[in-house]
ZAMARGU-4260 file (C-alpha; in steps of 0.2 Angstrom, whole numbers, plus 5000, padded with zeros to 4 digits):
<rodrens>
0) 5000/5000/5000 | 5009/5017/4995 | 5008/5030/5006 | 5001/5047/5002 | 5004/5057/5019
5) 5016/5056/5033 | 5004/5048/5043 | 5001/5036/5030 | 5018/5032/5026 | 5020/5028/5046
10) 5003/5022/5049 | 4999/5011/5034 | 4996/4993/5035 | 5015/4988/5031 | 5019/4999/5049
15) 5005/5002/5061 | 4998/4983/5061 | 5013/4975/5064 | 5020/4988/5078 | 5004/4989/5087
20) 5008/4972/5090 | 5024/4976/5101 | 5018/4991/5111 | 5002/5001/5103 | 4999/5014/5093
25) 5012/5029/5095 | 5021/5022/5107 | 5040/5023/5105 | 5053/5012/5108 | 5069/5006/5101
30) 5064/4989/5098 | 5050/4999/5089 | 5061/5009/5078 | 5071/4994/5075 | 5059/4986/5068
35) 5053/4998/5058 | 5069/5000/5050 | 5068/4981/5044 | 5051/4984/5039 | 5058/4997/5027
40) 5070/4984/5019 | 5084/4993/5026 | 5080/5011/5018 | 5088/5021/5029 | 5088/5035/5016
45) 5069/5037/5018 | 5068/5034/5036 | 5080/5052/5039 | 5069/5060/5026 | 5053/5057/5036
50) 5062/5062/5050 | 5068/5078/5043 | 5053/5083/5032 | 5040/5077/5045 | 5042/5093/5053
55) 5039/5106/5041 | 5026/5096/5032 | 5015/5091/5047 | 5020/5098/5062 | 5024/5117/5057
60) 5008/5116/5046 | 4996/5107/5057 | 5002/5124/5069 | 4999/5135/5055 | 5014/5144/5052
65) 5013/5151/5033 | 5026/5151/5020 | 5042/5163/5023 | 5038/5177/5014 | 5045/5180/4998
70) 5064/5187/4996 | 5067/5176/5013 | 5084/5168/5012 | 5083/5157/5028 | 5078/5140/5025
75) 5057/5136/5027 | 5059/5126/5043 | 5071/5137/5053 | 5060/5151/5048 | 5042/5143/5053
80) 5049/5136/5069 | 5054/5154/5075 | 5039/5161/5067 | 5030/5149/5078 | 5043/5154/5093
85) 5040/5172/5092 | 5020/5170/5092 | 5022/5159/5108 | 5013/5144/5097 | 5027/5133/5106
90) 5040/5136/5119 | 5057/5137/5118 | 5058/5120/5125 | 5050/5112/5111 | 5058/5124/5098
95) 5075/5116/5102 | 5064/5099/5100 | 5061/5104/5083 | 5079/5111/5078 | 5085/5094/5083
100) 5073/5084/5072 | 5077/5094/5056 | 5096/5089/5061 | 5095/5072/5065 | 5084/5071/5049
105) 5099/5080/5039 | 5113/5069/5046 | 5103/5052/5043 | 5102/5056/5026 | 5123/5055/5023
110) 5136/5053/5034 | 5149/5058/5023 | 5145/5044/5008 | 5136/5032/5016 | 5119/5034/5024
115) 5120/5034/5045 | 5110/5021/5052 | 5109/5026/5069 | 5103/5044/5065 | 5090/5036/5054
120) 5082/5027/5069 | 5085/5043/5079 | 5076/5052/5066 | 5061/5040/5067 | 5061/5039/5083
125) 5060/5059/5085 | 5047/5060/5072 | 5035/5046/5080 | 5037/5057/5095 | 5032/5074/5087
130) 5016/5065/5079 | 5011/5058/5096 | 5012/5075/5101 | 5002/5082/5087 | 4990/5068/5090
135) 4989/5075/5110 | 4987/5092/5104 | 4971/5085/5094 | 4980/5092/5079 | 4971/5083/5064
140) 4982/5066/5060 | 4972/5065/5043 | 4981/5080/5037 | 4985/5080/5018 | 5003/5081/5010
145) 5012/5071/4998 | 5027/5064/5003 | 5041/5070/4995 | 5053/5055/4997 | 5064/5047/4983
150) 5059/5032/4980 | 5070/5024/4965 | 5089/5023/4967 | 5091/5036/4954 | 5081/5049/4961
155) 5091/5045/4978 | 5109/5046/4970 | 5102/5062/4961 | 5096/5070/4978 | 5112/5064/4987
160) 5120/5075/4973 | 5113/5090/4978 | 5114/5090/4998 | 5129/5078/5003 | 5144/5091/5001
165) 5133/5101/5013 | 5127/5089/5028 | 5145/5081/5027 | 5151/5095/5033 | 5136/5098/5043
170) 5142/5084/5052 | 5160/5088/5054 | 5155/5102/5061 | 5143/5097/5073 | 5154/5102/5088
175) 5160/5120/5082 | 5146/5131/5084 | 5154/5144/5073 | 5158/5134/5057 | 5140/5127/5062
180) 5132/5143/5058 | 5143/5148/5042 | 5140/5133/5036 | 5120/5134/5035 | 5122/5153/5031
185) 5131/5144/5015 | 5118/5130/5014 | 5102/5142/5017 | 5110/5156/5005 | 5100/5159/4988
190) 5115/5170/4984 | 5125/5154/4981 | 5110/5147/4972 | 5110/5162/4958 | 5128/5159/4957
195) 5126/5140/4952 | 5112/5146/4941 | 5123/5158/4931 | 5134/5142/4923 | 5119/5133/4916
200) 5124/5141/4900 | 5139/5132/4903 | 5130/5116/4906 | 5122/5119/4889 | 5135/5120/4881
205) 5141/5104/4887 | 5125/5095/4883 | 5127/5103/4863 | 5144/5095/4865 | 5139/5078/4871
210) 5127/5077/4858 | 5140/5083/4846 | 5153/5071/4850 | 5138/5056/4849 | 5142/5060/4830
215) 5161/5058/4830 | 5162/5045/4822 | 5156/5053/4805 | 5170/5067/4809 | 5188/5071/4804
220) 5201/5065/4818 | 5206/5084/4823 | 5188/5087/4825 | 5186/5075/4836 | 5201/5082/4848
225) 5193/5098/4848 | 5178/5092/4854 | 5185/5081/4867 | 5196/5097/4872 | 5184/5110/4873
230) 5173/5099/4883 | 5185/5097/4899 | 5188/5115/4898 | 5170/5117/4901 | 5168/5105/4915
235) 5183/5112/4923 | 5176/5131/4922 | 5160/5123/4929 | 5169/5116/4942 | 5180/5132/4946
240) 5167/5144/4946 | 5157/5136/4958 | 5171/5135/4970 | 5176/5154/4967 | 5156/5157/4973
245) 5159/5148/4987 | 5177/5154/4991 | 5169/5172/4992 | 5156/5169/5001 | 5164/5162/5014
250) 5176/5177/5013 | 5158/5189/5019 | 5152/5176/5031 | 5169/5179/5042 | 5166/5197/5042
255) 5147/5192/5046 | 5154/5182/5060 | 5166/5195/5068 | 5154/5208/5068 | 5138/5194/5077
260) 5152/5190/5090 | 5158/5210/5093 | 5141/5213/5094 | 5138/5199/5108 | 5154/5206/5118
265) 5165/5194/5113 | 5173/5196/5097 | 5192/5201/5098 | 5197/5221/5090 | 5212/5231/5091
270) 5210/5247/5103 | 5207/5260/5093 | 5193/5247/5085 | 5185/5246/5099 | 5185/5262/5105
275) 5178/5268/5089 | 5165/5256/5093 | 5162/5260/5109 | 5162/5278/5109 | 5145/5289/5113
280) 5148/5305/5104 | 5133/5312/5094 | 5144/5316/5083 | 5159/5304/5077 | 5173/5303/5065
285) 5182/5288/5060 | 5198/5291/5051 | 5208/5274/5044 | 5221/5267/5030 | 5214/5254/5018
290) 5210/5237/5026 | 5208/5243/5044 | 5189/5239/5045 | 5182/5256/5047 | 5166/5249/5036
295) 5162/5234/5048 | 5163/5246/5063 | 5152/5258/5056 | 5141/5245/5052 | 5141/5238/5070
300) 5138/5257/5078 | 5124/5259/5069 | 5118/5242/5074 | 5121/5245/5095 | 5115/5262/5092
305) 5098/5257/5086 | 5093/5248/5100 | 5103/5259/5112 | 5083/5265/5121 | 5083/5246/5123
310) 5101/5244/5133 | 5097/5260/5145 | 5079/5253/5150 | 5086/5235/5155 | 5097/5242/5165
315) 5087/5252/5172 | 5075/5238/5176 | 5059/5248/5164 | 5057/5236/5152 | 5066/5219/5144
320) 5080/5219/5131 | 5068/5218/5119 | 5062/5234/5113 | 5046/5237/5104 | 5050/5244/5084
325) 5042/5262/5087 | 5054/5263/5103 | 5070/5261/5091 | 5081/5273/5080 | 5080/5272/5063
330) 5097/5274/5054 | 5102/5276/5037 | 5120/5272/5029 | 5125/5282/5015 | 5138/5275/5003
335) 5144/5282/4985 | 5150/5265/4979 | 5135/5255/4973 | 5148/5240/4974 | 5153/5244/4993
340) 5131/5244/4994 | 5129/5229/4989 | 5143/5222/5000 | 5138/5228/5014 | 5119/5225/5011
345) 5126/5206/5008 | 5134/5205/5026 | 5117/5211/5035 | 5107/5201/5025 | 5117/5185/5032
350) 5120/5191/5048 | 5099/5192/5048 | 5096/5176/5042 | 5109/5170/5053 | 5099/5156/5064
355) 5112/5160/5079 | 5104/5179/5078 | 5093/5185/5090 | 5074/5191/5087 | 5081/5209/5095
360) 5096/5213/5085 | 5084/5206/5067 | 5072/5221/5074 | 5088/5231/5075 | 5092/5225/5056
365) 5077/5228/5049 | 5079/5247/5057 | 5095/5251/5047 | 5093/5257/5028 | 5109/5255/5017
370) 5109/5266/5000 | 5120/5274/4987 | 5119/5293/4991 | 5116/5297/4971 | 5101/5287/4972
375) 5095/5292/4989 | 5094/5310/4981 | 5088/5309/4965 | 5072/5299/4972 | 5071/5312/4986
380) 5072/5325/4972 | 5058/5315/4963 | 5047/5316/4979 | 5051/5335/4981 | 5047/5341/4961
385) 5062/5346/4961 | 5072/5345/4945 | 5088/5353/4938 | 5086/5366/4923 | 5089/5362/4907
390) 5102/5374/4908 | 5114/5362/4917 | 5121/5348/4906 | 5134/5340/4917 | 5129/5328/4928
395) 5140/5336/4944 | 5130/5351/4940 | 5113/5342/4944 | 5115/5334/4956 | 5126/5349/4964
400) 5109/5359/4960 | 5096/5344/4969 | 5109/5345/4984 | 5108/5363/4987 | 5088/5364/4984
405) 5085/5347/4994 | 5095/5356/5010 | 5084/5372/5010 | 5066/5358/5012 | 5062/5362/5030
410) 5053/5345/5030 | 5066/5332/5026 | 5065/5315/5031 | 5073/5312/5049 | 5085/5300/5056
415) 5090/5294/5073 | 5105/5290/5066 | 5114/5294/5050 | 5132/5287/5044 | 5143/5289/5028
420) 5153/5275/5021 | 5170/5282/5010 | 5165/5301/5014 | 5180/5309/5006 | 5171/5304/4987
425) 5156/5318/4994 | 5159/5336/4992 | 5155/5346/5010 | 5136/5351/5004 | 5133/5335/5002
430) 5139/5331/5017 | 5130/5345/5025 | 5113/5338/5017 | 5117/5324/5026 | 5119/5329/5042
435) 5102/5337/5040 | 5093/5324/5039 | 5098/5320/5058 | 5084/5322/5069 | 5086/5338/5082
440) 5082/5328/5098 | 5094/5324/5112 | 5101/5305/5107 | 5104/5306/5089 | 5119/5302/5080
445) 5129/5307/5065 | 5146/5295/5061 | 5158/5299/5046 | 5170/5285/5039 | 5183/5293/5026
450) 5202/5291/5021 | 5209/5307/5012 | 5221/5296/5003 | 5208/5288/4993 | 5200/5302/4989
455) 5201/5299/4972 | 5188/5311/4965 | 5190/5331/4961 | 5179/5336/4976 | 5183/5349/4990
460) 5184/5339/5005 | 5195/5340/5017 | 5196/5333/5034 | 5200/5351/5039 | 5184/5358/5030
465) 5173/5347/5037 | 5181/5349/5057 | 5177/5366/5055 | 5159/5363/5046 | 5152/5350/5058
470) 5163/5352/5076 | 5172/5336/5073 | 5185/5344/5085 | 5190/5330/5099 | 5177/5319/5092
475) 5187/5308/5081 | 5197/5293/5081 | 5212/5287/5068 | 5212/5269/5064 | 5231/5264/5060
480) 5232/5246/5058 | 5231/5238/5039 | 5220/5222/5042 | 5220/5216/5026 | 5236/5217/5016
485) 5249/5206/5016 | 5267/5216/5022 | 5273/5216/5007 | 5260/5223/4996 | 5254/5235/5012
490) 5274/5243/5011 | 5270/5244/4991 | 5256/5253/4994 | 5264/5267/5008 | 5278/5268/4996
495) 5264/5274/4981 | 5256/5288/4994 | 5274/5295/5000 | 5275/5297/4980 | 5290/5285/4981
500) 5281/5275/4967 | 5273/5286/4951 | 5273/5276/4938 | 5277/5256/4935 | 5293/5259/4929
505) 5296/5265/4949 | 5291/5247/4955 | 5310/5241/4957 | 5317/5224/4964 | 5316/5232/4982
510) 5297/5231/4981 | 5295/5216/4971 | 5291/5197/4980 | 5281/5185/4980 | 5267/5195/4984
515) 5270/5209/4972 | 5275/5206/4952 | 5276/5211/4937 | 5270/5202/4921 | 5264/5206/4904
520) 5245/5206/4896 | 5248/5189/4888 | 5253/5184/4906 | 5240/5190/4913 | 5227/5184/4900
525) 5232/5166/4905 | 5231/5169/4923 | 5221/5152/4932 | 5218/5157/4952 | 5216/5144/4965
530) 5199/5136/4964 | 5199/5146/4984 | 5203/5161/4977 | 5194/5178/4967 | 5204/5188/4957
535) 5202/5206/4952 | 5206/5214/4933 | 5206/5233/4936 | 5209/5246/4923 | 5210/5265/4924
540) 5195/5268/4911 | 5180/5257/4905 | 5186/5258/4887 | 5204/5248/4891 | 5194/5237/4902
545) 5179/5233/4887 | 5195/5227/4876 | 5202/5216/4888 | 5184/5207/4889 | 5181/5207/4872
550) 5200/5198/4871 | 5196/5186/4886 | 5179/5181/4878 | 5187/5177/4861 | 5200/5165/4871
555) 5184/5159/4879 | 5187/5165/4898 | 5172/5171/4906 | 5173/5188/4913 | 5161/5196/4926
560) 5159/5215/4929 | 5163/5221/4946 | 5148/5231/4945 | 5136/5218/4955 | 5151/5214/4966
565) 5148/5199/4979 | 5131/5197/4971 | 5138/5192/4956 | 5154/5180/4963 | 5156/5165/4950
570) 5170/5174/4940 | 5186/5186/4938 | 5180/5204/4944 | 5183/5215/4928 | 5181/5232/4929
575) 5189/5249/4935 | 5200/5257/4949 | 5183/5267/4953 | 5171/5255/4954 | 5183/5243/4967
580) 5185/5257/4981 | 5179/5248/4997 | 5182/5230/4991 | 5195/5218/4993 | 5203/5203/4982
585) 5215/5187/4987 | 5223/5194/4968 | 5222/5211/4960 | 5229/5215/4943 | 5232/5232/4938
590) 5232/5238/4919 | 5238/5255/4914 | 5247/5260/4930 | 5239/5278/4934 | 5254/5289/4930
595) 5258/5306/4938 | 5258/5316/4954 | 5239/5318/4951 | 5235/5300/4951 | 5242/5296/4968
600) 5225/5292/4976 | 5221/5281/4964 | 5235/5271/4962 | 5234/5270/4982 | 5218/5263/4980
605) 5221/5250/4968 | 5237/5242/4974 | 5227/5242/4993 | 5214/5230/4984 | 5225/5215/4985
610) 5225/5203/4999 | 5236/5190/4995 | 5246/5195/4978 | 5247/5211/4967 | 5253/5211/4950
615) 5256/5226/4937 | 5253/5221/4921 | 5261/5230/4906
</rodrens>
């Protein structure tokens, strides 16, 4: 008799008569699960997918939870147990219950290769338990949903395919909490998901040349080498880019994870880190070299200072840690990058669907907006009618224009808080407007992160300008440790903004290691990274950069703009100096070295990319 439900499936003739028999209905034992295992044949596979899907199929949906909405990246089950949490549908206690089912069920399915026969009795085990509970609750047993349980060997090798990299080292893991949680940030990430998707045109092309090479044998020998050769360089680049997506990844979730443990009092920072972090001034400057992490502390001042009502009332014994969303600040981070955006959108989207995260500091997440300050301005100036006269046709004239008729509105939007991300890229109205836009009451916050050497556009300001604009006086810290470079390339790059190095031909043996080379375009064209690395193709102008593509794509390399960042992370970052400032790269190659005393920022900003190695192509 095939089973339809869940119920079915552990109530149907083949189960219920024959275990009644031993103890009754719903009662559980190990003899029990033992011989249920035997009535299965030995299908341990099944037995951990009941146990794992059980739950979201009948349990959460018997309570009602709904579907996460859509745009959520947690996984369904995680999010309709603390959807049910939250409401107070079940207690913390049987929430844990819960947890431990869907990871009993995800470890019976594979240990390593091989299927784990122990966690598949647990997981039956812990499933016959949460029906006998559904069943107490007077839940209704007879609940419809199809089971979604391979059932030929095929479909099982096929799902084993897709989940077995993951719960291997779910089970590796099992005792380090930490790698515990990055690793189900990577399995729960639909980020990861688009990255995968982005090679099925690869895949494609595989399958044209499959069915290509089913006609060898009416082809030319050489024809038949070709196919054969262009084939492994497709599976390889499928196997590589998927790697790269998930070496870059893991490269945010560290940062997500320094920033969750800072934020519980018990990450490690330098001094001046945390006394950036720390500090209580309604008005704050954070001044810092490349790498020294001034972008992660913003973010997490923004973060403590939100729910900030919430720290003084517990302490004061008013009210619990928990404060309601009217009672917190609202803050908005304003960057000019849209690549540094999207990086530091992707760090608090996975630090809010982390499932160590707490329901306070998600209502603290969902508080903070992040935004490019060019868009923020041109919608506002949408809102407001106003719009720059046809007599001004270039760009920094409008939006110069919206900036100075935005900042005379006398009813702008307010913020609680209100940061800025690379601040030395704004002029000083703009950083004025901004400052506007903090609300007058006692409590509220303005923070400013900027580095004067990679100021790279022809703006006026100056740290000096705005001390003397916005009384930044004593309210300021300097950041001083490079966290991101290796020695070598961070001596490289001091040498550049003491204008020791102007041009390439300046790059002599004294700076030159392992770390920092030199190599030609051909050289570079043919560069393979490590399948745990990214690599980084910068160029001075978008024209030099569209030839190198069109190059690569006639070798058949596959290119990826930075533009979309570390949404877009299956490839080599292609693009300009400009559009990297705020990122970072295990390899950076420079082409066309900016020349010039003019030029210093930006060949500052370039060579402080790299992580790992930095080489100058020409």
């Amino acid at each position: 008799m095939k089973a339809n439900t869940y119920f079915d499936f552990l109530d149907n003739d083949t189960y219920c008569n024959q275990i009644q028999e031993i103890s009754g209905p719903y009662e559980v034992s190990d003899e029990i699960t033992t011989a249920r295992l035997k009535l299965a044949k030995g299908n341990y596979y099944k037995a951990g997918v009941v146990g794992r899907d059980v739950l979201e199929s009948v349990l959460l949906k018997g309570f009602g939870a709904p579907k996460p909405p859509a745009g959520t990246q947690s996984n369904g089950i995680i999010w309709r147990i603390n959807w049910l949490k939250d409401r107070k549908i079940i207690n913390q206690k049987f929430s844990e219950e819960f947890h431990t089912l869907r990871e009993i069920g995800n470890k019976a399915i594979h240990d390593k290769d091989k299927v784990n026969k122990e966690m598949a009795a647990k997981a039956l085990k812990t499933a016959d338990l949460t029906i006998r509970y559904l069943i107490e609750k007077k839940i209704d047993k007879n609940y419809d949903h199809q089971l979604n349980i391979p059932s030929s060997d095929n479909e099982i090798a096929l799902d084993s395919i897709k989940i077995a990299e993951e719960t291997e080292k779910i089970i590796e893991s099992s005792k380090d909490l930490d790698k515990s949680m990055k690793l189900q940030y990577e399995k729960e990430n639909e980020k990861v998901k688009e990255d995968i998707l982005k090679v099925d045109t690869l895949a494609q092309k595989m399958d044209e040349l499959f069915y290509q090479i089913a006609q060898l044998d009416d082809l030319p020998e050489e024809k038949k080498t070709e196919f054969e050769v262009n084939n492994e360089k497709i599976e390889a680049k499928l196997v590589q880019n998927y790697k790269i997506a998930k070496a870059t990844q893991e490269k945010i979730l560290s940062e997500v994870d320094w920033i969750y443990k800072v934020l519980q009092g018990e990450g490690t920072a330098t001094d001046k880190q945390s006394r950036a972090i720390n500090a209580t001034n309604a008005v704050y400057k954070i001044n810092g070299p490349a790498g020294s992490g001034k972008s992660l502390i913003l973010l997490i001042k923004c973060l403590r200072e939100i729910d900030s009502q919430g720290l003084k009332d517990a302490e004061s014994g008013q009210s619990s840690l928990l404060s309601s969303a009217s009672s917190k600040k609202k803050a908005i981070l304003f960057t000019y990058n849209k690549s540094l955006m999207n990086y530091l959108q992707d760090i608090i989207d996975k630090l809010k669907n982390n499932p160590k995260t707490t329901k306070e500091l998600r209502a603290n997440i969902e508080q903070l907006t992040i935004i490019n300050f060019d868009k923020y301005v041109w919608d506002l100036a949408k809102d407001y009618r106003v719009y720059p006269g046809s007599n001004l046709s270039d760009y920094a004239e409008k939006f110069k224009f919206m900036v100075t008729e935005l900042s005379n509105k006398i009813n702008l939007p307010k913020f609680d808080i209100v940061a800025i991300d690379e601040a030395q890229d704004l002029n000083i109205s703009a950083i004025q407007f901004c400052y506007k836009l903090k609300d007058d009451k006692s409590g509220s916050k303005f923070y400013i992160v900027f580095d004067e050497a990679q100021k790279i556009y022809n703006g006026d300001f100056t740290a000096k300008a705005i001390d003397s604009d916005l009384n930044f006086r004593g309210n300021a810290i300097n950041l001083e440790t490079n966290l991101r470079n290796h020695p070598n390339i961070d001596k490289l790059a001091k040498a550049v903004l003491d204008g020791e190095i102007n041009s390439i031909r300046d790059i002599t043996e004294d700076y030159l290691s392992d770390n920092v080379r030199k190599m030609s375009k051909d050289e570079a064209g043919k560069f393979r990274i490590g399948n745990d690395e990214n690599a980084a193709f910068l160029f001075t102008s978008n024209r030099v950069k569209n030839s190198f593509v069109n190059t690569q794509n006639r070798q058949g390399i596959m290119t990826l703009d930075i533009k979309d960042n570390m949404r877009l992370s299956s490839g080599y970052y292609v693009g300009t100096i400009y559009s990297a400032k705020g990122l970072e790269f295990d390899n950076v190659f420079i082409f066309d070295f900016p020349e010039g005393e003019d030029k210093k920022q930006l060949r500052y900003v370039a060579s402080s990319r790299a992580r790992n190695q930095l080489v100058f192509v020409g």
